[in-house]
C-alpha positions as MATLAB code, in Angstrom:
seq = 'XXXXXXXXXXXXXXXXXXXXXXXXXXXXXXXXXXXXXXXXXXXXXXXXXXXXXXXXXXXXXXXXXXXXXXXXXXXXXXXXXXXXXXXXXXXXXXXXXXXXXXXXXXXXXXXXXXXXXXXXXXXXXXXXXXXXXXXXXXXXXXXXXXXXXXXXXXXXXXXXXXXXXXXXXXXXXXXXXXXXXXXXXXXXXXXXXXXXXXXXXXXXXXXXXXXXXXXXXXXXXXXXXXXXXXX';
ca = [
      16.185  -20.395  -10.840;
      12.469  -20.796  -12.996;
      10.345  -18.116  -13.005;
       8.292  -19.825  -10.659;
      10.317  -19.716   -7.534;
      12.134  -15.895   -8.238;
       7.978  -15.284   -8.259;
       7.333  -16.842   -5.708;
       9.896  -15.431   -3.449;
       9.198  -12.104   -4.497;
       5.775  -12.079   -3.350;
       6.515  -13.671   -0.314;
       9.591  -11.092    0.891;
       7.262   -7.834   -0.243;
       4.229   -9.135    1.515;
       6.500   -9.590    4.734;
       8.388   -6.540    4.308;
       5.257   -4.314    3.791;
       3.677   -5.873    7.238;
       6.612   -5.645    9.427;
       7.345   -1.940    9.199;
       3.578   -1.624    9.501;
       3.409   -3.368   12.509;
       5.752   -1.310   14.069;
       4.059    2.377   12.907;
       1.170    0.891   14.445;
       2.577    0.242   17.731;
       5.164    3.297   17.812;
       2.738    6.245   15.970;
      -0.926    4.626   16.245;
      -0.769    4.219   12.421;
      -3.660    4.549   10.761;
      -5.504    6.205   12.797;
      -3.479    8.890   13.126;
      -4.319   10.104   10.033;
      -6.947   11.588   10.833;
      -5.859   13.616   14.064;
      -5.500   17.272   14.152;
      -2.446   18.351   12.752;
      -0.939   19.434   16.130;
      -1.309   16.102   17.094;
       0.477   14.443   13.976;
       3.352   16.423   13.925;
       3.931   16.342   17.984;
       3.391   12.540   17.469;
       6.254   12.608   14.521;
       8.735   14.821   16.796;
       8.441   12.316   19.527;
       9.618   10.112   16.996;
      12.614   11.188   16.187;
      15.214    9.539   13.766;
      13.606    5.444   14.542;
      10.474    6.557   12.894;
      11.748    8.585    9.731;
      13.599    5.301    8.652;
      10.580    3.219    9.720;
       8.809    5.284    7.252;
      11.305    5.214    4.797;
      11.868    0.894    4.920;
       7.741    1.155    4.746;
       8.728    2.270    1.257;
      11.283   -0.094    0.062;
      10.779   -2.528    1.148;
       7.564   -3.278   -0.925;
       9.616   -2.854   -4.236;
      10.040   -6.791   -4.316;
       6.233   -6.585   -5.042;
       6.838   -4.485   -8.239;
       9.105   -6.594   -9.668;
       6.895   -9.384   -9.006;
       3.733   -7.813  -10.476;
       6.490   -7.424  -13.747;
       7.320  -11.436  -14.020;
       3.919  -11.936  -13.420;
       2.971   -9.999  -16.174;
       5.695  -11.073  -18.524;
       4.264  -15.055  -17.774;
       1.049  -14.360  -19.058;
       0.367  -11.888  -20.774;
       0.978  -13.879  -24.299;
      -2.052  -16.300  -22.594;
      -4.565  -13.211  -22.084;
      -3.706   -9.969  -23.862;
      -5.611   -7.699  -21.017;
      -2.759   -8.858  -18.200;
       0.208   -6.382  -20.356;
      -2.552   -3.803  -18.817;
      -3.194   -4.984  -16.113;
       0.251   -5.202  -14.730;
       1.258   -1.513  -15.670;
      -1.732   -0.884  -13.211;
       0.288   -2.586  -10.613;
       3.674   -1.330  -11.252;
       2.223    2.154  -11.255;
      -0.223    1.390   -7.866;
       3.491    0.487   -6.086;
       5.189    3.572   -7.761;
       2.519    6.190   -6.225;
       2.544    4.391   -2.991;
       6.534    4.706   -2.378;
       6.073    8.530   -3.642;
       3.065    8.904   -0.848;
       5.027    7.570    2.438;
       8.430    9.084    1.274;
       6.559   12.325    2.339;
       6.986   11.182    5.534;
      11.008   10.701    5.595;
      11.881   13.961    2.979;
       9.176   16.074    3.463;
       6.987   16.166    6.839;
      10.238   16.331    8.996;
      10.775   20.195    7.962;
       7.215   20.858    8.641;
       7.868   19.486   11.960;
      11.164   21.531   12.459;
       8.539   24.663   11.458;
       6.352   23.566   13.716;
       7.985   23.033   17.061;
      10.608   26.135   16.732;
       8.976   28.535   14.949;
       6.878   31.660   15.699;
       3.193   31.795   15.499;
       3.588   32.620   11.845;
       5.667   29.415   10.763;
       3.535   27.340   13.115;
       0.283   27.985   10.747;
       2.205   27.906    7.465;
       3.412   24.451    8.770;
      -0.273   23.462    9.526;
      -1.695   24.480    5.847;
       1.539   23.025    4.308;
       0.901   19.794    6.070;
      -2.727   19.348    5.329;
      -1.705   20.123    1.391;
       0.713   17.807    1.433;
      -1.446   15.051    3.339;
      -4.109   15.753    1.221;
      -2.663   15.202   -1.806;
       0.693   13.036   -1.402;
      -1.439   10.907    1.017;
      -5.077   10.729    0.219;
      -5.095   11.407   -3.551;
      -1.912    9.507   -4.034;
      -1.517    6.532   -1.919;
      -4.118    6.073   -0.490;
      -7.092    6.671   -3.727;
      -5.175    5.985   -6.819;
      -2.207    3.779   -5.443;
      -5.061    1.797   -3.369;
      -7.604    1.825   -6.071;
      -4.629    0.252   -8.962;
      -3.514   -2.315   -6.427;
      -7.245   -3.193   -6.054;
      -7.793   -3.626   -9.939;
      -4.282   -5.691  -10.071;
      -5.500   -7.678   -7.389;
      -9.184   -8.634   -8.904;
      -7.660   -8.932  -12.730;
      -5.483  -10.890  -12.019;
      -7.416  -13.359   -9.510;
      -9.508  -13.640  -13.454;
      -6.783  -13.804  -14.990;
      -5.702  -16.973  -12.572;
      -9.203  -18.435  -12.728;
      -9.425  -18.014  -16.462;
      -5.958  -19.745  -16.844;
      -6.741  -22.442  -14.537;
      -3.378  -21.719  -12.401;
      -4.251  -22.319   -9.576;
      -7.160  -23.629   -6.998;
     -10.024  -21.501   -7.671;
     -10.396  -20.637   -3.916;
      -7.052  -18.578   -4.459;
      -8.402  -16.302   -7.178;
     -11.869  -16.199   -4.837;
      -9.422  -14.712   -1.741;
      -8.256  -12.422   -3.713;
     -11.289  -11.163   -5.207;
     -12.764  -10.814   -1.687;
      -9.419   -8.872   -0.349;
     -10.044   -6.599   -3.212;
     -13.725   -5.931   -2.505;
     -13.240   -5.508    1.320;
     -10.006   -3.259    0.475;
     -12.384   -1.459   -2.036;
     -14.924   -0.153    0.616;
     -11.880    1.402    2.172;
     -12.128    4.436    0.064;
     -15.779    5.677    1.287;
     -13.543    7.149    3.946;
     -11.002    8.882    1.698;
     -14.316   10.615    0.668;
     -15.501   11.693    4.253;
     -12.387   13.970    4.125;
     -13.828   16.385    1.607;
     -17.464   14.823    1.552;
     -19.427   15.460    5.286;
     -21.588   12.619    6.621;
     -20.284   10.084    3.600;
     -20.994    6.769    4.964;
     -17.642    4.598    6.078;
     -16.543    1.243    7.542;
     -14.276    1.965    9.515;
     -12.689   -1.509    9.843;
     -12.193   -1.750    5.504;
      -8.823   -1.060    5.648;
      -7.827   -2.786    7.857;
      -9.251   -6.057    6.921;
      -9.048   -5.218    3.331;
      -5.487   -4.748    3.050;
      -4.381   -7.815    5.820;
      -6.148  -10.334    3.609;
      -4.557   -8.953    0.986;
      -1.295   -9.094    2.348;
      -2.000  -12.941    3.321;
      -3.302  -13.441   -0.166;
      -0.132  -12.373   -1.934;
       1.531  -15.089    0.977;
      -0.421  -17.708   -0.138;
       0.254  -16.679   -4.362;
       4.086  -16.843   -3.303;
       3.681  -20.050   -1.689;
       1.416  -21.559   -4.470;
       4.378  -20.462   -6.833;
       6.963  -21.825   -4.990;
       5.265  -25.212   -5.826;
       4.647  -24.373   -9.454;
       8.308  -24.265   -9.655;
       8.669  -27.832   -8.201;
       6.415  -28.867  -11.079;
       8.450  -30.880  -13.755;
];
């Protein structure tokens, strides 16, 4: 098989396999948004759960790793062409890296917070509040959300140069990405209206930021697939 098409394929599978689990926190535990509720609410919300939503969050996680190794053959392609892309892809390898780390907090980690939380005394119940918001805080906002977020978003415009430079493919492909990557950018004013009062936030970034970017990487599987067929 070139190249090409394991590319392709790759980028196609990981875009699909991030959405779908997605789709289904967003239906089952009003993912994102609940984010931002009051602890209380979270970890009711995650108890109601039960088993079906620890292994939602856990195939959240995997099942983006076909991503990583794509962002690797990428980077192996043409990186000899432009010497910035070697770079470039260790941004994306590590963006995917911190990102599994941040949601496996939610299959190894938040369901003994819960257990504190629903059958403890008044004691355990607080400790279970601070040790959630720590946790959050930093597996969640600092991790996946700021620095893996912010490394996918530098992957994403890089190599939509990178692409454009190279003459790989039509330019409107590297121009989609760009604008994914912009959009996704303005997502992280409201990482900084947790800790920063008042900061000013779109609250529709994400949202749109990271579904064009999910169609992008669609459309960069499928324009590999054709590559491939290429003699």
């Amino acid at each position: 098989m070139r190249k090409e098409k394991t590319i392709g394929l790759l980028l196609i599978t990981g875009a699909i396999g991030v959405f779908i689990p997605y789709a289904v926190l967003a239906t089952t535990f009003e993912y994102p948004d609940i984010l931002r509720q009051d602890t209380g609410v979270i970890l009711n919300k995650f108890r109601d759960g039960g088993s079906s939503l620890i292994l939602t969050w856990w195939a959240f996680a995997m099942l983006g790793l076909p991503l990583l190794i794509a962002y690797i053959l990428i980077g192996q392609k043409f990186e000899q062409r432009l010497g910035f892309i070697k770079w470039v892809t260790m941004f994306g390898v590590i963006s995917g890296v911190v990102q599994i780390i941040a949601l496996l907090r939610w299959v190894f980690v938040v369901p003994t917070l819960v257990n504190s939380y629903i059958s403890g005394d008044e004691a355990a119940k607080s400790a279970a509040i601070i040790s959630f918001k720590t946790v959050h805080q930093f597996g969640g906002v600092l991790l996946g959300e700021h620095i893996g977020q912010l490394f996918t978003i530098i992957w994403t415009i890089m190599m939509s140069y990178a692409f454009l430079r190279l003459n790989v493919f039509s330019k409107w492909v590297s121009w989609l990405g760009m604008a994914a990557a912009v959009i996704y950018l303005l997502a992280q004013a409201e990482l900084f209206s947790t800790v920063i009062p008042g900061f000013p936030v779109w609250d529709l970034a994400g949202l749109v930021g990271s579904t064009l970017w999910l169609i992008w990487l669609v459309i960069l599987g499928i324009k590999f697939l054709q590559l491939s067929n290429k003699p």
